[in-house]
Structure formats: structure tokens, C-alpha cells
C-alpha positions as CSV (number, residue, x, y, z in Angstrom):
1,X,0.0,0.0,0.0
2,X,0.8,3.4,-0.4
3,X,2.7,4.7,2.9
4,X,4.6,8.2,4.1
5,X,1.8,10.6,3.2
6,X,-0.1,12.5,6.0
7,X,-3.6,11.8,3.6
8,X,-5.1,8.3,4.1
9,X,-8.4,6.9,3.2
10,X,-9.2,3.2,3.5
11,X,-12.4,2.6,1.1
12,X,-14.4,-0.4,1.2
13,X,-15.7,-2.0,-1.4
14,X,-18.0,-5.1,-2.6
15,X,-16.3,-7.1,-5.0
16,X,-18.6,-9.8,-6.6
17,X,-16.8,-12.4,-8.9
18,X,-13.8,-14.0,-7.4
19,X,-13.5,-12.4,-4.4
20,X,-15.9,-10.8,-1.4
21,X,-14.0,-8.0,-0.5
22,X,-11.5,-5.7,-1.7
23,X,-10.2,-2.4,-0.5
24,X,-9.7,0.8,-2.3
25,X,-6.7,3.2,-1.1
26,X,-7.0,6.6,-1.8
27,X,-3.7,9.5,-2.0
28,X,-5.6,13.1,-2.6
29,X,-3.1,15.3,-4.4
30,X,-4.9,18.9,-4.6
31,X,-3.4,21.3,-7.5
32,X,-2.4,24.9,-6.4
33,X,-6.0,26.0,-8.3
34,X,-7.9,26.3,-5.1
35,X,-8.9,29.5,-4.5
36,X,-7.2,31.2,-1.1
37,X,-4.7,29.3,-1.4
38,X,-2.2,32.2,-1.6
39,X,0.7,30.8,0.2
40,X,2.6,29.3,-1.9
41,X,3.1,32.3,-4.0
42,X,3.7,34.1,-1.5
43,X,6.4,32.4,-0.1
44,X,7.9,32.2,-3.5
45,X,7.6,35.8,-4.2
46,X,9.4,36.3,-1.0
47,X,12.2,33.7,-0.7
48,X,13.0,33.8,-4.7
49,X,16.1,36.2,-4.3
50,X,20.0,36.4,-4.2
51,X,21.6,34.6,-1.1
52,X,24.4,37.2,0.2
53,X,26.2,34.7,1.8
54,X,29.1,33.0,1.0
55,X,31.8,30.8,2.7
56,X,32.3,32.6,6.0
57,X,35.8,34.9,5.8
58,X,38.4,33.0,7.3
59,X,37.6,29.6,7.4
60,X,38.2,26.6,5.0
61,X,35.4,24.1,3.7
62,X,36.3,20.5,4.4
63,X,37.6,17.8,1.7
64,X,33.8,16.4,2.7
65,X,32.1,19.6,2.9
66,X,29.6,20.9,5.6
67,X,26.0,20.6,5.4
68,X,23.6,22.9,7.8
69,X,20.1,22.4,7.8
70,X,17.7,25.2,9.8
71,X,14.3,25.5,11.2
72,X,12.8,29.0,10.6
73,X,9.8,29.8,12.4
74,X,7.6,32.8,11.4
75,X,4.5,34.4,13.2
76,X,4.3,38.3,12.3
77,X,4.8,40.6,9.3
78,X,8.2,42.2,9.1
79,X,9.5,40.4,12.0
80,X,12.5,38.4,12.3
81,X,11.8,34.8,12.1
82,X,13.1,32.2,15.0
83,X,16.0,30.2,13.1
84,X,17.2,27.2,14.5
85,X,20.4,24.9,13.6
86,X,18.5,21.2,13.6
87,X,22.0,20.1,11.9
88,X,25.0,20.6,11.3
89,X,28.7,18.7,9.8
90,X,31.0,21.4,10.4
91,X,32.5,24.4,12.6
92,X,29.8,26.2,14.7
93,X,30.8,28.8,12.2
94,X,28.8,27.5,9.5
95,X,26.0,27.2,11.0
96,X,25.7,30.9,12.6
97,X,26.5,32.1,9.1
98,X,23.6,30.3,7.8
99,X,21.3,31.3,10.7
100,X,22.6,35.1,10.5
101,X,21.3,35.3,6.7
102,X,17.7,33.5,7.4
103,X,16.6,35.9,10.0
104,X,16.8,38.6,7.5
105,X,13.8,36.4,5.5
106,X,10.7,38.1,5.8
107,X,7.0,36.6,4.6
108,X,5.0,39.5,4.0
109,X,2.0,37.1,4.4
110,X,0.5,35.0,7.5
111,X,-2.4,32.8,8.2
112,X,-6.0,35.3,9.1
113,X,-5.7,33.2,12.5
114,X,-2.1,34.0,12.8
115,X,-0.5,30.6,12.7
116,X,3.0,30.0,13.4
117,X,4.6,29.2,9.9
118,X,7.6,26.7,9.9
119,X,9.9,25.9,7.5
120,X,12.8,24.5,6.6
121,X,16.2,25.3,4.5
122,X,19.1,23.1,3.5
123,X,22.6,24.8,2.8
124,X,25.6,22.9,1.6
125,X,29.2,24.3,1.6
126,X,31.0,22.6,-1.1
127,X,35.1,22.6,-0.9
128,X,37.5,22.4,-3.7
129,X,39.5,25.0,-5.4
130,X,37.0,27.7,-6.2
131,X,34.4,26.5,-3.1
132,X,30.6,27.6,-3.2
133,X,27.8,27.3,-1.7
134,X,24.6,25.7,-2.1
135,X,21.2,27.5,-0.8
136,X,18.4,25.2,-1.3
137,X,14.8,26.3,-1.7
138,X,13.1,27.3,1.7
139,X,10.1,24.5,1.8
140,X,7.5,24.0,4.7
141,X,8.5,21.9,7.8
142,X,5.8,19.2,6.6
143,X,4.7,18.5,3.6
144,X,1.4,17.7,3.6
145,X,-1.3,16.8,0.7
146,X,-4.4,18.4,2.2
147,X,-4.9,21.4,4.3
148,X,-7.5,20.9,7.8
149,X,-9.4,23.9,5.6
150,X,-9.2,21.6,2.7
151,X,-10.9,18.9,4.1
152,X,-13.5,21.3,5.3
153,X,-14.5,22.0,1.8
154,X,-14.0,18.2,0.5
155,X,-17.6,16.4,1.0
156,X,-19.6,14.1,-0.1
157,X,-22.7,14.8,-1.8
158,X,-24.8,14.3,1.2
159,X,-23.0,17.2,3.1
160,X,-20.7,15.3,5.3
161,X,-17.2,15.2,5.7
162,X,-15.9,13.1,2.4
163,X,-12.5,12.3,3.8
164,X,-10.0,13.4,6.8
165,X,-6.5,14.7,7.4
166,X,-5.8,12.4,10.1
167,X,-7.9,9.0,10.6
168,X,-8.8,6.1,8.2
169,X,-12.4,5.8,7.7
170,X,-15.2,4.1,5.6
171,X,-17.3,6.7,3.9
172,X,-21.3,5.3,3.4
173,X,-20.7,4.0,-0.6
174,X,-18.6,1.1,-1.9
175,X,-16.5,0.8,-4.7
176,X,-16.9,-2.6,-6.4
177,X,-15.4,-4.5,-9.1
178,X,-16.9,-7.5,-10.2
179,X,-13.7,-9.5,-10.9
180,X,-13.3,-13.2,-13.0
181,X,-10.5,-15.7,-13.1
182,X,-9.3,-14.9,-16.4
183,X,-7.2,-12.3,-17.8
184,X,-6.8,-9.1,-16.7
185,X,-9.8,-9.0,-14.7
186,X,-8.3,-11.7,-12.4
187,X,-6.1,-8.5,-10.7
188,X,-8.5,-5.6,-9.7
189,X,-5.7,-3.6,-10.1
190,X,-5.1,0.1,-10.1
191,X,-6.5,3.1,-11.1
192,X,-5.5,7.6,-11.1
193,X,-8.6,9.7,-11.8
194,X,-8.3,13.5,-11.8
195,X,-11.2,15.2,-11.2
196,X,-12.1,19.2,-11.8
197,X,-14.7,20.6,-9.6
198,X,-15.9,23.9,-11.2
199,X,-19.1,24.8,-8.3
200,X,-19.9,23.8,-4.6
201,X,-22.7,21.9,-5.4
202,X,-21.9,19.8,-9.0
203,X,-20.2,16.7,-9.5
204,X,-16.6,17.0,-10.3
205,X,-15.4,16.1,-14.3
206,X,-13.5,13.1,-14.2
207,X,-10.7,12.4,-16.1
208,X,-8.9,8.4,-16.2
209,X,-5.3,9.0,-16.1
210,X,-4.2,5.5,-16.0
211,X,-6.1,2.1,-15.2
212,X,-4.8,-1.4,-14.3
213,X,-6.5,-4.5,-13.7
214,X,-10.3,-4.9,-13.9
215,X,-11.8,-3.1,-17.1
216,X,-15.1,-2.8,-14.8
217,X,-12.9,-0.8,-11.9
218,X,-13.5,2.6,-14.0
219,X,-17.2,2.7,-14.2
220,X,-16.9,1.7,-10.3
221,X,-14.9,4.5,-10.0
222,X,-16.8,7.0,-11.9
223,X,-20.2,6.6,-10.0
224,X,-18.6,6.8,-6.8
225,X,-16.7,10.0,-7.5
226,X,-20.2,11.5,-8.7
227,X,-21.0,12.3,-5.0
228,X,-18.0,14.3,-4.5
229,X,-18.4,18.1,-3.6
230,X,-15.9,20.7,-3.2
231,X,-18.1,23.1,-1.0
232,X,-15.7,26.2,-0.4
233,X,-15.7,27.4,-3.8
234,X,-17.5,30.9,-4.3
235,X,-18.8,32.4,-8.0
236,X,-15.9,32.9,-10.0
237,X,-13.6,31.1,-8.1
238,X,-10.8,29.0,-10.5
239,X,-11.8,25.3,-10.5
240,X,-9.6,23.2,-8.0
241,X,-8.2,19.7,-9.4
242,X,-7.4,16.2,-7.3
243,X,-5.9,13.1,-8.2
244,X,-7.2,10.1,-6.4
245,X,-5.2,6.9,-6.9
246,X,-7.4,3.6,-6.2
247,X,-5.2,0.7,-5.0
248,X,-7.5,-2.1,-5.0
249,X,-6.7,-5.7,-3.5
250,X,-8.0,-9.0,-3.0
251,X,-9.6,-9.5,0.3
252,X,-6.5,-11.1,2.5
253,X,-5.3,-7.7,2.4
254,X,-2.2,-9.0,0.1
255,X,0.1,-7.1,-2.2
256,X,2.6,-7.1,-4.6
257,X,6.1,-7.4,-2.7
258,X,8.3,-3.6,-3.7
259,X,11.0,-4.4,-6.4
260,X,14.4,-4.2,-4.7
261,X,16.6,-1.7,-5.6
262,X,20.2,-0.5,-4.5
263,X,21.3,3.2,-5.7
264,X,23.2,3.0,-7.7
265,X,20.2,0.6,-9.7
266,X,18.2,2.8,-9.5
267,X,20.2,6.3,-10.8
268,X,21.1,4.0,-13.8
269,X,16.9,3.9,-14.9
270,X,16.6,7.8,-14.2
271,X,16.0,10.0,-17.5
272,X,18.4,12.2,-18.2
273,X,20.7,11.7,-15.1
274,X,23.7,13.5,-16.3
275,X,21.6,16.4,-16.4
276,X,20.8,16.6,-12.9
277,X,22.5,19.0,-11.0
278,X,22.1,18.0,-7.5
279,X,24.8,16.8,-4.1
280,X,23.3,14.4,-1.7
281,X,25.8,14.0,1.6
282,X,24.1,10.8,2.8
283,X,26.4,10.5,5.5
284,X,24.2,13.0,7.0
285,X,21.0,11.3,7.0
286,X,21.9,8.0,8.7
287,X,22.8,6.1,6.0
288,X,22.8,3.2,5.2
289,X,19.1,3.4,5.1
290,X,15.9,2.2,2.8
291,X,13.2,4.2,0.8
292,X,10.3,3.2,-0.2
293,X,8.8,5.2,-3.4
294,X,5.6,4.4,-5.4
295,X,6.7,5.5,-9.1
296,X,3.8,7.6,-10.7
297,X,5.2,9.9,-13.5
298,X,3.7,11.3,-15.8
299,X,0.7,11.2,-14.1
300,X,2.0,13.1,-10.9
301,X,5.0,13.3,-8.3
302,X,6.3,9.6,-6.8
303,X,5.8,9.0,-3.6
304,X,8.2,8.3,-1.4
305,X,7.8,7.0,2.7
306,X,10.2,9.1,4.6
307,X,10.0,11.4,7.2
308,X,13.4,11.9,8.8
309,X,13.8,16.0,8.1
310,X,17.4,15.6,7.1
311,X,16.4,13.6,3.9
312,X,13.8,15.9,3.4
313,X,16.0,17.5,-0.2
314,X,16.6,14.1,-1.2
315,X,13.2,13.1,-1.2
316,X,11.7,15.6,-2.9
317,X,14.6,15.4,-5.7
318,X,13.3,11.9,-5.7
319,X,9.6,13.3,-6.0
320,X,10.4,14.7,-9.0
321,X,12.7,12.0,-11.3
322,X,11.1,9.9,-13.7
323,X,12.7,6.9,-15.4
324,X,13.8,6.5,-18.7
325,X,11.3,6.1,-21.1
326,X,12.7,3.0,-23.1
327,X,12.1,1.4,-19.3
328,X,8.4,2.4,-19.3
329,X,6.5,2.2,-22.3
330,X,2.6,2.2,-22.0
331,X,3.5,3.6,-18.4
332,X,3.5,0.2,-16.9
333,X,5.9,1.4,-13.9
334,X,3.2,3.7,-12.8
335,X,2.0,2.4,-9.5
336,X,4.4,0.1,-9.0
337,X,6.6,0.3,-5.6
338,X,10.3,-0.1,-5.0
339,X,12.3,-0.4,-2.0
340,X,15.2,1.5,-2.8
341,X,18.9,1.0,-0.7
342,X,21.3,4.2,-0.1
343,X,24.8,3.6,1.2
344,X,27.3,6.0,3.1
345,X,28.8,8.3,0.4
346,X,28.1,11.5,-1.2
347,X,26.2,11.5,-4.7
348,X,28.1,15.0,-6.3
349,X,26.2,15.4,-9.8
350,X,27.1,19.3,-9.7
């Protein structure tokens, strides 16, 4: 199953055919199209500028180079933020330097209920003859797929609540898929749908981005998303867009084992890998250690079960790769889950 992402549902369905029972698991992705959902652009108006620091005077970068990693906490307008070292490789040096240039940030926009914003920045001094340093993009402390006002608006036709931010439940319908024992409707299987909601009170359009398994799952699919509202949405608001991904299983609950991949494997099938200019220190994210990351491109960003902060660049890099596409005609890696290994040493593609 899909695991790692702060949005779970657990659907219930009646499966006639083969099997009784089958459940249907559900990853919400919302597109940046909901209205009041400012934030983001916000943030990027305010955090996409020059960095006016370099390697601090006087002091030399290390053959392994020094990574900092900071916590910057922000609850008024034109305020210093709180800036916290949660990491760092090197001198205490380092670290201040980094610390000293993020409370000069300012977000010139907060939450009405003024929320404390957290966030987080990664900053990599590299060593070598002409050292530099590498500022990464400022992102939120969690990265989550569905605001609490989000889920507010998200209901089911009936009025109630259609999923939630924090518990697995089983919403009133079923999804079914009457399954047979031969060919491809032996395998439920899989299914993306992306649906536009374009009112508060009308169904949403539905779009099949990619189905696997039981040719009868769509329809299933299709009349269970007509009850879906988006209630928040005002005249003349832009529509907002999901992507639901149904993972459906025979009822023992079973699924397909993850593929098992090492690195160094897996960097071989990315697209385009000498073009990628990224360094990963993994010897500061207590390596060795395993990923696990559900391969969905095109359709939309992998996902990948990790929450330790300091392989927080990492994982989004790994968000974001697809595979090459001689290794994926018809798109039949999307859905598919590997278990990926990462030793102790430092991946320089710079």
C-alpha cells in the first residue's frame, strides 16, 4: 500500500466475482488552483532572491564539505523569524553564518488566525578550489497533501465530511469490481482519476489517467466519485483539481512485494541523469538506510515513505525524477513500488 503521506483513506468496497472483499486506497493530491490558497506564491515571491552569503571569511570548507540544515519559524509581518540549527557537519561557524542570513527572511503574508509558519532550508558548503555554496529552496516543515481547511470543503454529496486529514475511515458507498478468473480482470488492479470541480454543489469532471487490472474498476470508480463536492468554492472562483489513486486488493489484504533496488540501480533507470545537478551528503541522513517510493510519472510526483527532516532534499529530488522512457513504455511502472537501498557516500552530480 501506499505509505509516508499525511492523507489516508481506506475505502471499502463489494467485490462480486472472485473475491468478497477488496479495499480501495485513496492519496488526494490537490493542485495549487484552489482559491485562497495564496501561500505558496507568497512564499515564492518572498524567498526567490540572491543569497548574500558566502563561505564565511576565514575559514576553510572541508575535503567532505559541511551541510547545515535550519528550522525558521515565522508568526508576524516584518519580523525576524526564530532560526534554529537542527543540523549541522562542520565548525559552529557554519552554521551561525547560515542562521545570520535566514533571519533577515521576511513573509509578508501569514495565516488570518495568525498561525506560526515553519519551514525549513538546507545549505551545503561545497570545498574544492573555487568553493561555493549551495542554498536550497526554503520549503514547509511538513509537507502535507491536504490542508484541515481543505478537508472542510472536501464532502460528499450528502453534506458530510468526504475524507480526513488524520484518521482512516469508511465513507457510506462502496466501490466494487466485479472480478473473473481470467485475464486481466483476475487483478483488480489500479486506477488515477483526476477530477475538476468547477461549483460547490456539481459533480466533479472526471478524467482516467491510467487504469490497471479490472476493465469494470473505471465505471466503479466513476459513480462513486459523482457524489463528491468541493463546498468552499465561491462564484468565480478557479476550478480546484485532485488526483485520487485507487489501490485495490484481494480481500487477504495481500500485495505485490516492492521491487528491490540499490542506488546505484536505481540512478542507472533515471531520465536524463547527467543532467541533474544536485549533491546528496548521505552521510548525513543515517545512511545506510531504505526508501520506499511508489513510481507515478507522468501522471504526478512519486511517492516516497520518509519522514526523517534531514532527507527531506533528497526526497523531494526523488519526487520529482522519472525513469527512462525505453524502461516504461505504456506507463506500466506507474504504481508500481520499489524499495530502494542508499549507502554511506556522497552522490556530487554538480
Amino acid at each position: 500500500m501506499i505509505r509516508g503521506c499525511t492523507l489516508r483513506q481506506l475505502v471499502a468496497g463489494s467485490v462480486l466475482g472472485l473475491c468478497a472483499f477488496a479495499y480501495a486506497q485513496v492519496a488526494p493530491d490537490l493542485s495549487a488552483s484552489a482559491p485562497n490558497r495564496a501561500l505558496p506564491a507568497c512564499e515564492s515571491a518572498t524567498f526567490d532572491r540572491g543569497i548574500k552569503v558566502g563561505v564565511p571569511p576565514g575559514m576553510t570548507v572541508p575535503p567532505q564539505g559541511v551541510v547545515v540544515r535550519v528550522r525558521l519559524e515565522f508568526q508576524e509581518v516584518n519580523v525576524d523569524p526564530t532560526v534554529t540549527a537542527t543540523f549541522n557537519s562542520g565548525d559552529q561557524t557554519f552554521a551561525d553564518a547560515v542562521v545570520n542570513e535566514a533571519k533577515t527572511y521576511r513573509l509578508p503574508c501569514v495565516k488570518e488566525d495568525n498561525a506560526l509558519l515553519r519551514y525549513m532550508q538546507e545549505v551545503q558548503f561545497v570545498g574544492g578550489e573555487a568553493p561555493k555554496v549551495i542554498w536550497g529552496p526554503i520549503r514547509p516543515e511538513r509537507r502535507t497533501l491536504l490542508t484541515s481547511q481543505d478537508a472542510r470543503c472536501f464532502k460528499a454529496a450528502d453534506g458530510l465530511p468526504n475524507w480526513s486529514t488524520s484518521e482512516w475511515f469508511r465513507p457510506k458507498q462502496g466501490i466494487g469490481a466485479i472480478v473473473s478468473k481470467q485475464g486481466d480482470d483476475a487483478n483488480p488492479g489500479i486506477l488515477t482519476a483526476k477530477m475538476t470541480f468547477r461549483g460547490p454543489d456539481v459533480a466533479p469532471e472526471t478524467e482516467i489517467l491510467l487504469r490497471r487490472g479490472s476493465s469494470r474498476l473505471e465505471s466503479s470508480v466513476r459513480d462513486y466519485v459523482e457524489g463528491y463536492r468541493w463546498a468552499c468554492m465561491n462564484k468565480g472562483d478557479p476550478p480546484v483539481e485532485t488526483v485520487q489513486t485507487f489501490v485495490y486488493v484481494l480481500d487477504d489484504g495481500t500485495l505485490p512485494a516492492p521491487a528491490a533496488l540499490t542506488l546505484p540501480q536505481f540512478l542507472s533507470a533515471v531520465d536524463k541523469i547527467t543532467e541533474q545537478k544536485v549533491r546528496f551528503d548521505f552521510t548525513t541522513m543515517g545512511c545506510p538506510f531504505n526508501l520506499r517510493l511508489r513510481y507515478w510519472h507522468p501522471f504526478m510526483s512519486n511517492d516516497v515513505a520518509d519522514s526523517n527532516p534531514n532527507r527531506r532534499e533528497f526526497v523531494e529530488w526523488l519526487r520529482k525524477v522519472s525513469v527512462k522512457p525505453e524502461l516504461n513504455p505504456d506507463n506500466k511502472l506507474a504504481g508500481r513500488e520499489f524499495d530502494v537501498s542508499v549507502p554511506c557516500l556522497v552522490l556530487d552530480l554538480l
